[in-house]
Legacy VTK file of the C-alpha trace (Angstrom):
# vtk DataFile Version 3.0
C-alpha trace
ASCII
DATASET POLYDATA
POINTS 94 float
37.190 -42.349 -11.826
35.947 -38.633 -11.645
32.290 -40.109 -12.321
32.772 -42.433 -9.236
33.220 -39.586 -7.136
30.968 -37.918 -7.994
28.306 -40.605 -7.985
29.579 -40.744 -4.097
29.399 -37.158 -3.226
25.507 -37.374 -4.262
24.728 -40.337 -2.282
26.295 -38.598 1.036
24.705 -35.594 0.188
21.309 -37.265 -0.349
21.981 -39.470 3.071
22.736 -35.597 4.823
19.590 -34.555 3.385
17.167 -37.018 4.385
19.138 -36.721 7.788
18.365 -33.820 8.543
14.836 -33.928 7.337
15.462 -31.300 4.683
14.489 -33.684 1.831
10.770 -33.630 0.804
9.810 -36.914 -1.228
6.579 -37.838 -3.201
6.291 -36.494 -6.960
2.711 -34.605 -6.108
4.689 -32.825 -2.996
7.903 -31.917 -4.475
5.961 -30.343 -7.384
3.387 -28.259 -5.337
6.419 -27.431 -2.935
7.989 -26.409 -6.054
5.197 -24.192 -7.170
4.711 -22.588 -4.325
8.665 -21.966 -3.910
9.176 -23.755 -0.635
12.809 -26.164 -2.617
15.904 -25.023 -3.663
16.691 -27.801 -5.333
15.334 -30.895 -7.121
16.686 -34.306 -7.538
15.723 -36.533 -10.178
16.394 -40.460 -10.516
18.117 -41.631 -14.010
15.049 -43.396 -14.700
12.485 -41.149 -13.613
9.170 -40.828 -15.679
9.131 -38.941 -18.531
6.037 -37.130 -17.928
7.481 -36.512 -14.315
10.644 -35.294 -15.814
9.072 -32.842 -17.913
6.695 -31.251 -15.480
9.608 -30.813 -12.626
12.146 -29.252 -15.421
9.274 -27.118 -16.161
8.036 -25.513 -13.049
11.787 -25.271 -11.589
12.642 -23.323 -14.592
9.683 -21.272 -13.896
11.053 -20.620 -10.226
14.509 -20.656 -10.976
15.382 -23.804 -8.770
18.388 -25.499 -9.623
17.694 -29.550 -11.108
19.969 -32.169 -11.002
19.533 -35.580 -13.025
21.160 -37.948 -10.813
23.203 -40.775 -11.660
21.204 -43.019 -9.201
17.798 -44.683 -10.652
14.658 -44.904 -8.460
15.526 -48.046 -6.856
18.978 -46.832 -5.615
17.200 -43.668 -3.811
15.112 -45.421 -2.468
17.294 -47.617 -0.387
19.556 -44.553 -0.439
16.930 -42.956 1.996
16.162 -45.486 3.798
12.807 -45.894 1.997
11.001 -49.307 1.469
9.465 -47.930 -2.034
10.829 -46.417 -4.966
11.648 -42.385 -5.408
11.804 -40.544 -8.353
12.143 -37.372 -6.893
13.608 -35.801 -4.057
13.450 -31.928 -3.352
15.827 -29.779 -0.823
13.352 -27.404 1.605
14.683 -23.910 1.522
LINES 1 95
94 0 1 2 3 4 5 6 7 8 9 10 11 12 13 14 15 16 17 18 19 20 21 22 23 24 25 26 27 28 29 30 31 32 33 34 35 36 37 38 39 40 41 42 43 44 45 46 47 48 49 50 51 52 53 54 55 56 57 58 59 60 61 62 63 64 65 66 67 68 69 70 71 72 73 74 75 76 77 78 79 80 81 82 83 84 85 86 87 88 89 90 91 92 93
């Protein structure tokens, strides 16, 4: 049950995000907006690539972002935010 919840919390909290236009999406922008330290957070699909994965763990480690592996696979984010295309990865604008 406690998964459920939570699993609910980060689809209302992704919905608030893309809301309020504070969530950046696109692998090549989250990364450079990670790199040049404009996220405070990154969200990553179940199923996101591997090679992906790697390089967002990576340079938020580097920059001491927080990143969250989300329950949801790329499919469910994208209709999530409204999108007509898959999303692997979604990052929070500071």
């Amino acid at each position: 049950m406690a998964a459920k919840t939570e699993s609910v919390k980060q689809i209302l909290e992704i919905k608030e995000l893309v809301n309020s236009g504070n969530a950046i999406i696109g692998n090549n922008k989250v990364l450079n907006a990670i790199k040049n330290g404009n996220v405070q957070r990154v969200l990553l699909a179940k199923n996101a690539p591997e090679e992906l994965k790697s390089d967002a763990k990576y340079y938020a480690n580097l920059a001491n972002i927080e990143f969250v592996e989300l329950e949801q696979d790329n499919e469910e984010l994208g209709v999530i935010c409204k999108k007509n295309f898959f999303i692997a990865i979604i990052g929070v604008s500071a």
